[in-house]
Structures are given as C-alpha cells and as structure tokens.
VOLO-906841 format. One record per residue (C-alpha): x, z, y. Coordinates in steps of 0.5 Angstrom, whole numbers, plus 500, padded with zeros to 3 digits. Layout:
<atoms>
   X   Z   Y
   X   Z   Y
...
</atoms>
This chain:
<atoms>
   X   Z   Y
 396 439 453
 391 442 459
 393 448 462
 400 452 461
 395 457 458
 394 464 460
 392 470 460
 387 476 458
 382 478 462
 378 484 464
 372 480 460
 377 478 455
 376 472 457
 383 467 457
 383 464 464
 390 461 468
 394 466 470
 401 463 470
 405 466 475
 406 460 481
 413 458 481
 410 452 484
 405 448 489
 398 450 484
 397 445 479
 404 441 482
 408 435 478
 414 436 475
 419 429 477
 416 424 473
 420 422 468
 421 417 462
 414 421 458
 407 423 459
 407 429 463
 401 434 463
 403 440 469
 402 447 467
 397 451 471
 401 455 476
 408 453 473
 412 449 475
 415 448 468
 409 442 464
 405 443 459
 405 438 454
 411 433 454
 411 426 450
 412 420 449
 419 421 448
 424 418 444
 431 421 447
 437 422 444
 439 430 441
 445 433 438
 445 431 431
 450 437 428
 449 443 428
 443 447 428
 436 445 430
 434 450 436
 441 448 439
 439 442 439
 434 443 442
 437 447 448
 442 442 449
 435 437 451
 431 442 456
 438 444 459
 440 436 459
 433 435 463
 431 441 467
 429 437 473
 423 435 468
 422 442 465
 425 447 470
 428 452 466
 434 453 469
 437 456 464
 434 454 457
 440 458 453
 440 465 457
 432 465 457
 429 463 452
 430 465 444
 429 461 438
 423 465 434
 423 459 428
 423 452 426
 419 448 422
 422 444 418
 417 438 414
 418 430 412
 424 429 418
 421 433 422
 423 439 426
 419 444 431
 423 449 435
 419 455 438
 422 459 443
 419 466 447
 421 466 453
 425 472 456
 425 475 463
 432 478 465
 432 480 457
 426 482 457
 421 479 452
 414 475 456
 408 476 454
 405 469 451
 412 465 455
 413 460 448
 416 453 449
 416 448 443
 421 443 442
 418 437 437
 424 432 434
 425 427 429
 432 429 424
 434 423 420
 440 420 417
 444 423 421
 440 423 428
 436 426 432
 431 424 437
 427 428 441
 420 427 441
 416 432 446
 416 438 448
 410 443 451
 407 450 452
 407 455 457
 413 457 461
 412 462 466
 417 459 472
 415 465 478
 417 470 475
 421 475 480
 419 482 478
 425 487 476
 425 489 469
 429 497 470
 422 501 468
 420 507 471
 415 511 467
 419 513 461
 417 512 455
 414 519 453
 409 519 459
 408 512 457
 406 513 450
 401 519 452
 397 514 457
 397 509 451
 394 514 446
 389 516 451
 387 510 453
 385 508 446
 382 513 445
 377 513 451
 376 506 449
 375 508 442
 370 513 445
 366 508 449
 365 503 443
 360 509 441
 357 515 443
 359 522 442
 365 525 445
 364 532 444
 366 531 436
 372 528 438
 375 535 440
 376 536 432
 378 529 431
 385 528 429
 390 525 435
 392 518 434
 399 518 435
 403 512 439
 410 508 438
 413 505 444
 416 498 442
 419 497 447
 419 493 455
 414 487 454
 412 482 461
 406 480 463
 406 474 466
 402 476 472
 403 474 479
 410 475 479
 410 480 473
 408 486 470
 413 490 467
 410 493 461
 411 498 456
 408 496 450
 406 501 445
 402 501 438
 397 506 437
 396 508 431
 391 513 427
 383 513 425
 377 513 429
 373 520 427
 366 516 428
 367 510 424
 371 511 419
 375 505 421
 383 504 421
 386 504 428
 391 500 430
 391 498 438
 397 496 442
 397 497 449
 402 495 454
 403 500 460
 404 499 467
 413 501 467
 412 502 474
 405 507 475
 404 508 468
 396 505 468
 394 502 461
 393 495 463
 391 491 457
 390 494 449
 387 489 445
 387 491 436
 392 489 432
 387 490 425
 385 483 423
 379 484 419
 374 479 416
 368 480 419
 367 485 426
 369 493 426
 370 498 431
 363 496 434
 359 491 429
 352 494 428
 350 495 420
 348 490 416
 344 495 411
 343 501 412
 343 503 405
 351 505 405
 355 507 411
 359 502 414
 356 496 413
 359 491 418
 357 485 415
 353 480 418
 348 474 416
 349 468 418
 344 464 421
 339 459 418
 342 452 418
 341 449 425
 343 442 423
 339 437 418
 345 436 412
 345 429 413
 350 424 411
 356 422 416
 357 415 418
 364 416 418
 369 417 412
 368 423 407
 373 424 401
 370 427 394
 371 433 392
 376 436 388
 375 438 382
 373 445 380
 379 450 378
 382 451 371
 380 456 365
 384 458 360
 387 463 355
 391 468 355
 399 465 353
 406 466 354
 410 461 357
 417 463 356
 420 467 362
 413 466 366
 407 471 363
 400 468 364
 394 473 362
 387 472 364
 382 477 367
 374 475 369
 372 474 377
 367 478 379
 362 470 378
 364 471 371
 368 465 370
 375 467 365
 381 465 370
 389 465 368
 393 470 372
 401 469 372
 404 476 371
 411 480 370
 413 485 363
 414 491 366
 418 495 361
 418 501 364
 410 502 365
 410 499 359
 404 493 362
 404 487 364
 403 488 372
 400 484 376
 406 481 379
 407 473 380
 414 471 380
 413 463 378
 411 461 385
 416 461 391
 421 456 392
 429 456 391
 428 461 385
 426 467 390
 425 473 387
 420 475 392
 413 476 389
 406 476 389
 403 482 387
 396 485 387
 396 493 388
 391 499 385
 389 502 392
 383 506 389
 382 512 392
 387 510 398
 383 509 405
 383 505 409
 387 510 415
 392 512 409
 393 504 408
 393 500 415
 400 499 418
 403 503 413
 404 503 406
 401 508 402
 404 513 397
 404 513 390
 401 507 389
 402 502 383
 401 494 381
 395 493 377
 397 493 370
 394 493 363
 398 494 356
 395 487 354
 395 480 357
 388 480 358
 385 485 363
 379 488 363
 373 488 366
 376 495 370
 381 490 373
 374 486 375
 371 491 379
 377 493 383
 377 486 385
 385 485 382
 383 479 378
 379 476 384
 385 478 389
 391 476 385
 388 469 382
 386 467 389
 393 469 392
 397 464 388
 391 458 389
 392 460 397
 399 460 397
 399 453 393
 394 450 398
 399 452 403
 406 450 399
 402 443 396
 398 440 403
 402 443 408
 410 445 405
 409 452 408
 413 456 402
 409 463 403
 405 466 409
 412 467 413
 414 460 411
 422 463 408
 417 465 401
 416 472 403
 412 477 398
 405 477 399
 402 484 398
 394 484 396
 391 491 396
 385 493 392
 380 497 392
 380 501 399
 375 506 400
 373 509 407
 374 517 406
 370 517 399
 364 512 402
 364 504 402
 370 501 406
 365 493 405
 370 489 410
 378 486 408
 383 485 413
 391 483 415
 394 489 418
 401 484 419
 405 486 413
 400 485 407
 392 484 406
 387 490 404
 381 489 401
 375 494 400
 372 496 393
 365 494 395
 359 499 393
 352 498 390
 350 491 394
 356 489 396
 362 486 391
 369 488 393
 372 483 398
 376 480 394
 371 475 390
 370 470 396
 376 466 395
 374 464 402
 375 472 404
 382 471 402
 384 465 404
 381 468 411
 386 474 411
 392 470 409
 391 464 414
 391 470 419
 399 472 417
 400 464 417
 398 465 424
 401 471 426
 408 468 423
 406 461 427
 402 460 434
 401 468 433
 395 467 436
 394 474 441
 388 478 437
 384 478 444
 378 475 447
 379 467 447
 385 466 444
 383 472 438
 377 468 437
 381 462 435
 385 466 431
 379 468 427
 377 460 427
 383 458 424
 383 463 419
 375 461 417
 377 454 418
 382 454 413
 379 460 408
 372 455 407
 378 448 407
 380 453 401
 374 455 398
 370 448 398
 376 444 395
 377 449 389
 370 450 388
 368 442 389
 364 444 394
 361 437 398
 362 437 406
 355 435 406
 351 441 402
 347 445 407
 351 452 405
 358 448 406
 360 452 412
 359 459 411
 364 464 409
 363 471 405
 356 469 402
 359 470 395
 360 477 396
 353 480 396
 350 482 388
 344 481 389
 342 478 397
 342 469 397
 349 467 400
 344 465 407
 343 472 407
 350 475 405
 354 470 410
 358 473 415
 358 466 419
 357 459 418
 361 454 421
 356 450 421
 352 454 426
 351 448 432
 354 453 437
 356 450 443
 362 454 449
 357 453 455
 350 456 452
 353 460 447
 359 463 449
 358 471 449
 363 475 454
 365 482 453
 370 487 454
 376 488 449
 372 495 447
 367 489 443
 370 486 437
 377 486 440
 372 481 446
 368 477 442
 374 475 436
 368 474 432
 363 472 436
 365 466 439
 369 464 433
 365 460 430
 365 455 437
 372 453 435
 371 453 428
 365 449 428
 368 443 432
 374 443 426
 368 444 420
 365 438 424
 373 434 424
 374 435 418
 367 433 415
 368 426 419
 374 425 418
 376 427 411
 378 434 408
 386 432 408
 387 429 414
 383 434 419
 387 439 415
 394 436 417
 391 436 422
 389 443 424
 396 445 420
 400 442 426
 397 444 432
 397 451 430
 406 450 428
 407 445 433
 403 446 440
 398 452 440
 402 458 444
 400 465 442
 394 466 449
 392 459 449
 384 458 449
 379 454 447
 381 448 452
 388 449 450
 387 449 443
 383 443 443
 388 439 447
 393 441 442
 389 438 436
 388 432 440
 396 432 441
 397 433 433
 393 427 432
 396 423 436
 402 425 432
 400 424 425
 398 418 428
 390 417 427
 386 411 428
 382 410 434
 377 412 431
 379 418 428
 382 421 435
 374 419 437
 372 423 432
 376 429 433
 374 428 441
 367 428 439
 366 434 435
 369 439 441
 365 436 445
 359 436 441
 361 443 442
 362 444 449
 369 445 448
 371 441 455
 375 442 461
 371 447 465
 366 449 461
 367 456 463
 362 453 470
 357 452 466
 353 459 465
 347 462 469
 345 469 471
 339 473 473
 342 478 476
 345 479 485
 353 478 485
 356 483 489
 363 482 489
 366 477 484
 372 477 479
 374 483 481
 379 483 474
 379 489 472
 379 492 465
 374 498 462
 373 501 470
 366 504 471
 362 503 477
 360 508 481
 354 509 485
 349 513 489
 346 515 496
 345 507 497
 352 504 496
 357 503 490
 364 503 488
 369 499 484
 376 498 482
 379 490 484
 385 487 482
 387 480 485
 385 473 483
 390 472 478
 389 480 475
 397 481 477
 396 485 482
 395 494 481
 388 496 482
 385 498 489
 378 502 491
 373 498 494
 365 500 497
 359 497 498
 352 497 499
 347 497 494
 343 492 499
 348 487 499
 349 487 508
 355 487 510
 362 486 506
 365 490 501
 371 494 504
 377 496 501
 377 505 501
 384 506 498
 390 504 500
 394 498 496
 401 501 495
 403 499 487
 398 506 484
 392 504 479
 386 506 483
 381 507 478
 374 510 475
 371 511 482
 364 515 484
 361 516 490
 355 519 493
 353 514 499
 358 519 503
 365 520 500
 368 517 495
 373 520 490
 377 516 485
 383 517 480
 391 513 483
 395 512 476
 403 514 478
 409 515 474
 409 523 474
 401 524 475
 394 523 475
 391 523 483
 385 526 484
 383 523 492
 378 522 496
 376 518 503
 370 517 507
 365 511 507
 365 512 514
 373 512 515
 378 517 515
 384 519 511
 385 520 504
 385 526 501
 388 529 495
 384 533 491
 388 535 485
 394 532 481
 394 532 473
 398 530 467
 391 528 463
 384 526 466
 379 523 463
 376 517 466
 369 521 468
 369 523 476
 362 525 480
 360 528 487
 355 531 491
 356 533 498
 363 538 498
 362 538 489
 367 534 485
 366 533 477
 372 532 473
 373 532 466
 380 533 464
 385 533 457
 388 539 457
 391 539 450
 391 532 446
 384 530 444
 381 536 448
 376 535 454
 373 541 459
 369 539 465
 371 542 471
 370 543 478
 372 543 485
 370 542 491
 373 538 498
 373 544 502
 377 548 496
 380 544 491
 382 549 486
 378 547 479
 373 551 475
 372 551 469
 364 549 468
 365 554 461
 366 560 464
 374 559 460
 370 559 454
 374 555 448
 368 550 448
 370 543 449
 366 539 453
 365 533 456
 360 527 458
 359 532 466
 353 529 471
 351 532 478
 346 533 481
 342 538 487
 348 543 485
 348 543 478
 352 540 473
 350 538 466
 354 536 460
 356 536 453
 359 541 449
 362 543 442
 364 550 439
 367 552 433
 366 560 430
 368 562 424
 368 554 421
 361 553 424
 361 547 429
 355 547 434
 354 541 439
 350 542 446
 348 541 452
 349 546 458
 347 546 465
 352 551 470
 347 552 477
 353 552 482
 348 556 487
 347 562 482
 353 561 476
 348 561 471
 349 556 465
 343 555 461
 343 552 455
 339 546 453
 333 547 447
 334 542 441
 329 539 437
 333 539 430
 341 540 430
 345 537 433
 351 532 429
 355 530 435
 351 529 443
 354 524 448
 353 524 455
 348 527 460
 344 525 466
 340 529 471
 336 528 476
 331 532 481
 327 536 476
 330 533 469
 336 534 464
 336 527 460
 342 527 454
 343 522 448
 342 526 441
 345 524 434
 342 528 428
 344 525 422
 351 524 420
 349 518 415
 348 513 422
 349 512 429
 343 512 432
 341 516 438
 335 519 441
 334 519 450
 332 527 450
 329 530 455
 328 537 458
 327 541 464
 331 543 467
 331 551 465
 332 548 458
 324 547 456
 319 542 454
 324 538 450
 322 531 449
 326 525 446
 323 519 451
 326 515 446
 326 517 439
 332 517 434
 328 512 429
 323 508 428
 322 501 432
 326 502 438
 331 506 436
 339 506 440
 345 507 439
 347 510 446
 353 509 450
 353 512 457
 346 515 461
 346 515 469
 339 517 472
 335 517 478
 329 521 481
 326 514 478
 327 512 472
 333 514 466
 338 508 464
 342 507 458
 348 502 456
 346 501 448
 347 498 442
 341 495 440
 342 496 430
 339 488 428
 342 485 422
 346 479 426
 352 482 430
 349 477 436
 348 477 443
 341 481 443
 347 487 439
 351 487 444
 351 493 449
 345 492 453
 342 496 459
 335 499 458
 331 503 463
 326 508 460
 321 511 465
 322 519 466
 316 520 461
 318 515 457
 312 511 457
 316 504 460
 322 501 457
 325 495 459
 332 491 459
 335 491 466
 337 484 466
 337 478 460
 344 476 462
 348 473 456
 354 478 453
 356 485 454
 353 490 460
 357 496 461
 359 500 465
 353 502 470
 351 506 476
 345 507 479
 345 507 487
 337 511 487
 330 508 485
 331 503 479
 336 499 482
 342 498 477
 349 496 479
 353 494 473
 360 490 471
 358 484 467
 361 478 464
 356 473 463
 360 468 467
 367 468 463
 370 474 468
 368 481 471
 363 481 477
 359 486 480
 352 485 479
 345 488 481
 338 488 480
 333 492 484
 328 491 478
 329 491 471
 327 484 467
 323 486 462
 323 485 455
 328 479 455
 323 477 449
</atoms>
C-alpha cells in the first residue's frame, strides 16, 4: 500500500506525517515479498506476496506476533508483543486478518495500525502479508504535564470557539448551556517525534443551531494547547455549518444533488442483473419467532420480526431471530418522539420504549414515526453483511443494534440521521421531509458507519472522514439498489437520500449522488476542520464515485467483496485517498481478479483523479506569503502594512511559533516569538508591536515584541483567554473567560498592563472587540428582569464614554464588530427563524445606522468575522444556496464603506478564513485551495468570481 499514512492537517487535509525513524522514503532489507516502504518510517506499508510458515496452535493474534517478531529485520518493530496490542481478528473462508494498534511506552498512538493477513487451513498456518502504518520514530516521553482538569477546561473552550466560529454571534453564548468534557485518557500523535496528548471528549448542544455536540479534542500534555478536535457525530448529510436546504423549516440541512453529469450509457464491461425487489407478506406467527407486518412510508405492506413482550402487553419491535450462534442480542427500534437530539446523541435517553403495538399489524402511527421503515431496513442491513460478507452484526460478535426514531430538535424538525458509536438516531421529519428512516439507503449509511468504526475506524476528519463517508454511501446505495432491483445503468442509481422528500423529485431531494463525475484535482474542496468536520461530505463523493464506477464495471457482488476486504483487511484509521486506493487495488489482487477486472478498478480512480500526487495539481489566484504553515484555527493579524501568523514545522509535529511579515512580500518572514515548547497563537499587530497568546501547563500568556527587535514582554497571565487580541500603539484588546461561557473584553496597555473592563464592571457579557484611533467597539449581551438585550457599544478610551450603537429592529444575537476612522461596522441578526446576517453600519457617535449589506433579500449573508479599513469592510461568510458546494463555503467579501461595491476577495477553491487587513483594500488570509494551510494576499478583490 502507498504511503504509511498520516496525519490531519491544519486544512484537514491528510498528508505524510510519519515520525522518520529512517532515511524519507528508505527501504526496509528486501526480503522474500513485495515490499512498498512506509513514508518517513522504517517499518513497510504494504507487505505481500508472502507464503511463510506461522504457528499453527494457539490464537491467531499470537501468531501473528510470532511472524513480525521472527522478521523484524523486515518490519522493524523491535518489539511486536510489548507494542502493539491486537484490536480484532476477522475471520472468513480460511482466512484471518489481525489488526494491531500500536502503543508507545503503553501509550495508545494515533492512526499506529498494523495488519497481519494469514491463511488457517487444515491445521496450518501461512502468513500472506502484512501492511499499515507503524510509527518507527517515536522518542517522546509519555509522563504528561498539564493534569487532566486543566485539560479538560482547554478542550471545552476550544470547542467552543470552534463552535463559535462555524457561525455567527457570540454574545448569545453567555446564556448558552456549557458543554461539559470527559478525559479518556493519554493518546500520541504521531507527529515529529510525538505529541503526548490528552484526549478528551466533549459533549453538549450547539446553543445556535440546535445540533448535538460531540468533539473529541487531543490536548497537548505538556503546554496544555488544543492541537487537533474533529466531531465524533457521524450524520447522513452535512451539520454543524451546512446551509438550509429550505427555508420552510429550521434546520434543514439536506442538499440537492446535482444534475446527472454523466450520459447513463451501457458499459462494455460485465454487469450482473439485479436483484429482485423485497418480499411482502401477512402478518403470522411462526413458532417462537413473531413476524407482524407494518406499512413503509412508500406504501408497500412489509413483515417485521417482532417479540411478545408480557409485561407491556405488546408485541415490540425486537427481533431476535437473526444473530448467529442462538445470540440473544437483538435488533430493536426505539420510540425517541419527544427526545432531542442533545437528550440522544452519546448517551442514552430516560424512559424511552420499544416501538410496540397490542396487535401483530402496526399502524399507520408506527409508519410516520419511521419504526417500520428503521426496523425493516435493519434486519435487510444486517443480512446483506452477514449473507455477502459473514459479518454477524455491526461489531462482527453479533452485537445489539439500536435504531432510534422519531428525534426532534427542541420542538423543531430534526431532518438528518446519525451514528453517535453505540447506536443509529434518525429524525422524525417535518412537513417536506419524511422521517429519515424511509431511505433504506440512509440506514444502510448510518450501519456501515458502525461497520467502519468497528473495522478500519476510519478518523472522522478531513481525507480519511471523507472515505469514511464514501464507504457508508458506497454501501448504503449497494444496499438500496440491489433490494429495490435498482439497475446500475439508471441515470438516478447513484443518489442517496432522494426517497426522503414528500413532495420534491428524487434529483431534487438527493443529498448526493455517486454518480456526480467529480474528480480529486479539480473538485477537491479544502477546508478546516471547523467545516463539515473538513470536508467529510464534501469531498466524499470523489472516492465514492471511483467505487460506484467499479462496481458498475465490474459487477455488483465482486466490487462489494472487494470494497469489504479493503476496508477489514488494509485501510487504517488516517489513511487517505491514495491510500485508500492503494488498498483496493491490494484486496483485488487478493480475491484474485482478473486482468481485466484489476484494470477496471485502476480505471475507475484514475477516472477520478485519485493518483499518487494528485494533491500538486491546484491553481490559485491569489500571492503566497509563507507556505504550510500547519497550523489549525490560528487567525491572521494585520495592520500598519505588516501580518502575523502562527507556524508550526513541516510535519505539524512541532508547537507553534509567531511569525511577521510585510504585507508587500519584500523581505522574509521572520520568527517574533521564541520556540521553547509553548503554543504561541492568535497574534495581532499594528505595523509596530506585536502581541500574542503562549499556551502553558498553568497559564495563558499574554506577550508582546517589537517588529523592530527587542525583548519579549509579559503583559498578562490567565487561566481563560479567548482567541480575540487587537493593538493600537500602547493599547492591547483582549476578550477573556472569567466564568465558563462568559466572555468580557478588556483592556490594558504596555506601558501599564492592569486590565479594565470596557463595561465599566457592568454584568454585561461582551464580545467580538476591534480597535481603532483609541476606540474599542464590541458586541454585548445583558439580562434584566428575564429580558436579554443585544448590542454594540464603543468605549472612548480618550473620554471614558461609552456610546451605544442605534439599531434598526431588534436584535436576536450580534456577531463581531469592525471600526475604522469615521465608522463603526457589526454583523446584526434579527430573526430567530434563520441564520442571516446584515453588515450594519453607524457612525461613530451611534447615528446614521445603515445596513450595507441587508439581512434579506439577494445577497444576503451569513456572517462570521468583520475586519476593516479606512477603505473598504471585509466579512468571512457563509453564502445560504440550496447545494452544500464550494460557492457555500465560507467565503471573503469586501463591501465599500457606503456600501454600493461588493466583490469576493479571491475566487480560489475551499474555505477562506481567518482574515486580516494590512490597510487599504488589501486582504491576507489563511487558505486551503492547495490541500494545506498558507498564508495568502491579494491587494485587490477578484470580482465576482461569476
């Protein structure tokens, strides 16, 4: 297999991050079998060809430590049976695959997975192969110093700021429930040498959105910085930063697929019939087993296996007629009506019931909750996986499956479905859309993504998330279109989710469609992991879309079998495109295809893009200033003609360090802060001084430098300090957490660094500060008597007097501020129904309030951040459009003060974020067109992008 694998980026991009425990790219001594080296390891990727004797008695897993401790001049692991741990064995036909996780001093590493494929038959073993990604360099110590309570703190704060930062507003989250966190214990990331982390799961609901949280967050043991936090919520279609699909209801996050981009012509290659459509039947009882019968939402009269349940008196959705050996473990279908989705996600909810009904024959009440459609469907998903694969159940050992139904959010349609680890949750629908249940491929999604957890466990991030997504389509439509007798050839095969709509055609409801012709090189959209958990569903369809094409090519069974055992037997859990390619091609080989079947799969990812270094092949329209500067969720600063950024080292491995530049591009960039194993982030500068934040075990540093050279100065420590810092001359602007969610903008100053509350010491919680001439603008948010008021407010350090910000309606949240020389400029929302925003302008004594960029109407936003100049306003958005695509990524737009000019700044591919403006129009921003973070500049906006 190509490359050992690797690591998210700061773009959540995966790219080679193996710690070198060799020469880059060096060769393990050859030896009696095909090697592939390991990318910056010693120990190979992929490993076969191999016919070697192993221990026959015993266990398989000590078998197949014996071998790699027998060969380790081959496999350089030194010490196989102290560090590495067998995670599970697959067992079929003869043969078994072991999978190890590797651990570092007994610490568990990140991605570290080795697999050892061997043949057990009449009485012997062979070994076969081996591959995945072992982590040779590992050096760091594995004794943390940060305790877990501090790093708990820091992985709920981080979480929420990222949450933050997915949408607008702020002030609101002063009344927002706290998320809560869960240390899990020490983790490695294998980065550099290695990063000990704390790996802490965060848990709660998103105050803006409705949607459940759950993030886990590795933080740095030693400076206690948040390095990497990805979702753990595995949901069909795109939340936490997917625009609505309709606005008819809120929350609707499903997206259109596109128009069929490909003519539905016959292949030349082989092509199986289909299956034939499901049985019907009556309502019977068979002897022990109880079969009733309910109606699916498209109609059709369909037999369930149920349970007599005595003591309720009902017969209850509870199937126990399926799992293998006699297991008594079920597969139920749950009444979650009234539950939300925080009371559901990650936890199981009180006082919730099996789906019954006093007779065999369930009602059409059961029919719109989604039970019968979730419970029909599980039983055909678990005999798809146990009839082609032999996989009894989602966990292989015939483990109970757990289908919720009927989810809503707070009162208000929940129109998605999810895997949260331990069961499947599907909302209950609204007026347009049916409950999620009644796509048999939505189900079959949402199981496959337990299947994968419970094999490859594909990381939910960036490149390896998005094929954890494309494995859960690939075989949710497998599913769909061989029970329905669905042909491969139909031009609305590949969609997934297009049963779910009442009253919209399936092109329309679709929520993707493998068959969408997009390709890694030109369609490939890089984002941060605040973005659909960097691009999961985004990019999916990409890998999906090579599978979909094998499986059209080269029949249904055989690309089935075929996707199974690269998924079982190869992928590890931070593998990539390439690496994922590379495994179907090894498990081809292994079910020993013919040359023209090994062609076909080749065929259908390079038809795709999916190529060894397909990541080099992305334009940009926009100046480079400093190149991967791997870095995560780190603004820009800028002003007086300069910028300033966070940099970590070439592999990510290394903490992070403040660099300055100059918004021209002459000269380099240089280094401001020292490198001394602190996190020094979120930096801001004002052409002369340069102030940061230095993450340690104890504290957040607040610290200053000149551009010009000189010491570092230590303005401030803190426990809790948010991510917002601006300076003007001897003025500093900080927004601190002094009580959980709370924030309060204060200030001080280098010459006298006592912070002051811009409030006055008021309750007020505030928010969102920008600096200018002496004056600080900022959001705010006070309760009086059960009344919440938002607003805007500006602190006249030269007088002390604070001056509120005229209004045009009222206000349901307010977002981050701008100030220039003459105006204020902050983004408004006054409707609780959606998440648009209006760019208000006012002067600045709080008169001539104007929205420069209205609220509705074409055009509207969905704001995230505002920064400005005596020139021009610019605002990091969201653009609402009914497809969930690159023109709906957050995008920079440059309004003119009056208003009358709006233009995007750059028309480059993916998310762009993170902005600062070094004077005039000029914009410098961190971008991830390229696959990684750079920091990029255009003096000029490009226009409409149109």
């Amino acid at each position: 297999m190509a490359g050992a694998v690797a690591l998210i980026s700061a773009t959540a991009l995966v790219v080679s991050a193996a710690p070198a425990g060799a020469a880059p790219g060096a060769t393990p001594p050859a030896g009696p079998a095909d090697l592939v080296p390991g990318k910056r390891t010693a120990t190979p990727a992929l490993v076969s060809g191999l016919r070697e004797p192993a221990q026959a008695t015993g266990n398989a897993a000590d078998a197949a430590l014996g071998h790699l401790a027998a060969h380790e001049n081959r496999y350089r692991i030194p010490a196989p049976g102290r560090d590495l741990r067998p995670v599970r064995t697959v067992e079929a036909g003869g043969e078994e695959t072991v999978r190890f996780q590797q651990r570092h001093q007994g610490v568990a590493v990140l991605g570290g997975q080795y697999l050892v494929r061997m043949e057990h038959k009449g009485g012997e073993r062979v070994v076969t192969g081996a591959s995945g990604a072992y982590f040779t360099g590992l050096k760091t110590g594995t004794t943390p110093e940060v305790d877990e309570e501090l790093a708990v703190e820091r992985a709920v704060d981080a979480a929420t700021d990222q949450l933050k930062t997915a949408r607008a507003g702020g002030a609101a989250w002063g009344e927002a429930r706290p998320l809560t966190g869960a240390a899990r214990g020490l983790a490695v990331l294998p980065t550099g040498a290695g990063l000990l982390t704390w790996h802490v799961t965060v848990r709660g609901v998103h105050p803006g959105t409705g949607e459940p949280v759950l993030r886990e967050v590795y933080v740095d043991a030693r400076a206690g910085y948040p390095v990497l936090q990805y979702s753990g919520i595995k949901t069909f279609a795109a939340a936490s930063g997917a625009p609505a699909a309709s606005t008819s209801a809120a929350h609707k996050i499903l997206s259109p697929a596109p128009a069929a981009s490909k003519p539905a012509v016959p292949r030349p290659d082989r092509r199986e019939a289909a299956p034939p459509a499901e049985e019907q039947g009556p309502a019977e009882e068979q002897g022990p087993a109880v079969v009733g019968s309910g109606v699916k939402y498209d109609g059709k009269a369909v037999g369930l296996q149920l349970t007599r349940d005595e003591a309720r008196q009902e017969y209850v959705m509870r199937d126990q007629t399926r799992m293998r050996d006699g297991s008594k473990n079920p597969i139920s279908t749950w009444d979650a009506r009234g539950k939300s989705v925080g009371e559901v996600s990650g936890q199981w909810p009180f006082g919730i019931k099996e789906f019954g009904s006093p007779a065999l024959a369930f009602g059409g009440e059961a029919t719109e909750a989604g039970a019968v459609d979730a419970h029909w469907a599980a039983g055909k998903v678990y005999d798809y996986y146990r009839q082609v694969h032999g996989r009894d159940s989602l966990d292989g050992q015939g483990g109970t499956i757990n289908s919720l139904v009927g989810v809503d959010d707070f009162g208000r349609p929940y129109n998605n479905a999810f895997w949260d680890g331990t069961k499947m949750v599907y909302g209950g629908g609204d007026a347009e859309y049916r409950a999620f249940s009644a796509g048999l491929d939505v189900v079959g999604h949402e199981m496959t993504h337990g299947v994968v957890e419970n094999s490859a466990n594909l990381v939910y991030a960036g490149q390896s998330g998005a094929m954890n997504e494309a494995i859960a389509d690939y075989f949710g439509n497998a599913i769909k279109t061989d029970a329905h007798g669905i042909p491969m050839d139909s031009p609305d095969a590949g969609l997934l989710g297009e049963s779910l709509c009442r009253t919209k055609p399936p092109r329309e409801c679709a929520a993707r469609d493998l068959n969408d012709g997009r390709t890694a090189a030109k369609s490939f959209l890089g984002v941060s992991l605040v973005t659909d958990n960097g691009g999961v569903h985004l990019n999916s369809t990409i890998f999906s879309g090579a599978l979909w094409d094998m499986r059209e090519d080269i029949g249904r069974t055989l690309a089935d079998r075929i996707v199974y055992r690269a998924l079982t037997a190869y992928l590890t859990p931070l593998d990539g495109f390439t690496e994922g390619r590379a495994a179907v091609l090894a498990a081809a080989r292994d079910l020993k295809v013919s040359g023209k079947e090994l062609k076909a799969v080749e065929r259908s990812f390079n038809a795709h893009g999916i190529v060894p270094g397909w990541e080099l092949a992305t334009g940009v329209d926009s100046d480079p200033l400093m190149g991967d500067v791997n870095t995560e969720g780190v603004r820009v600063g800028a002003g007086g003609g300069w910028w300033t950024t966070s940099k970590s080292n070439e592999n990510g491995g290394e903490p992070y360090s403040v660099w300055a530049g100059r918004a021209d591009g002459a000269g380099a960039p240089q280094r401001i802060s020292p490198n001394d194993g602190r996190y020094h982030v979120h930096p801001a500068t004002d052409g002369k001084t340069v102030v940061w934040l230095a993450y340690n075990r104890r504290t957040v540093d607040l610290l200053a430098r000149p551009l010009a050279g000189g010491p570092v100065k230590k303005l401030w420590s803190g426990r809790r300090v948010g991510p917002e810092l601006q300076i003007e001359g001897d003025v500093v602007v900080v927004e601190s957490r002094p009580r959980g969610a709370r924030s309060l903008v204060q200030y001080l100053r280098l010459s006298d660094p006592t912070p002051v509350d811009v409030t006055g010491d008021r309750n007020v919680n505030s928010s969102h500060p920008s600096l200018r001439d002496g004056r600080i603008a900022y959001a705010t948010m006070e309760r009086s008597e059960g009344t919440v008021t938002y607003g805007t407010e500006v602190l006249d350090l030269r007088t002390g007097v604070r001056t509120r910000m005229g209004q045009l309606g009222t206000l349901k949240d307010t977002g981050p501020t701008a100030i220039n020389g003459s105006h204020v400029f902050w983004l408004a929302n006054e409707a609780e129904e959606n998440r648009l925003t209006a760019v208000r302008r006012a002067d600045l004594d709080g008169t001539g309030v104007v929205d420069i960029s209205p609220a509705g109407g074409p055009g509207a936003i969905e704001g995230i951040d505002l920064i400005a100049s005596d020139d021009a306003v610019t605002a990091a958005t969201w653009t609402p459009t009914p497809e969930y695509r690159n023109e709906a990524l957050p995008k920079l737009w440059q309004f003119s003060a009056d208003g009358k000019r709006k233009d995007r700044v750059s028309c480059n591919r993916g998310e762009q974020m993170w902005a600062g403006m070094p004077g005039g129009r000029q914009v410098v921003w961190t971008d991830s067109t390229t696959g990684h973070s750079d920091v990029v500049t255009r003096t000029r906006p490009a226009g409409t992008c149109g």
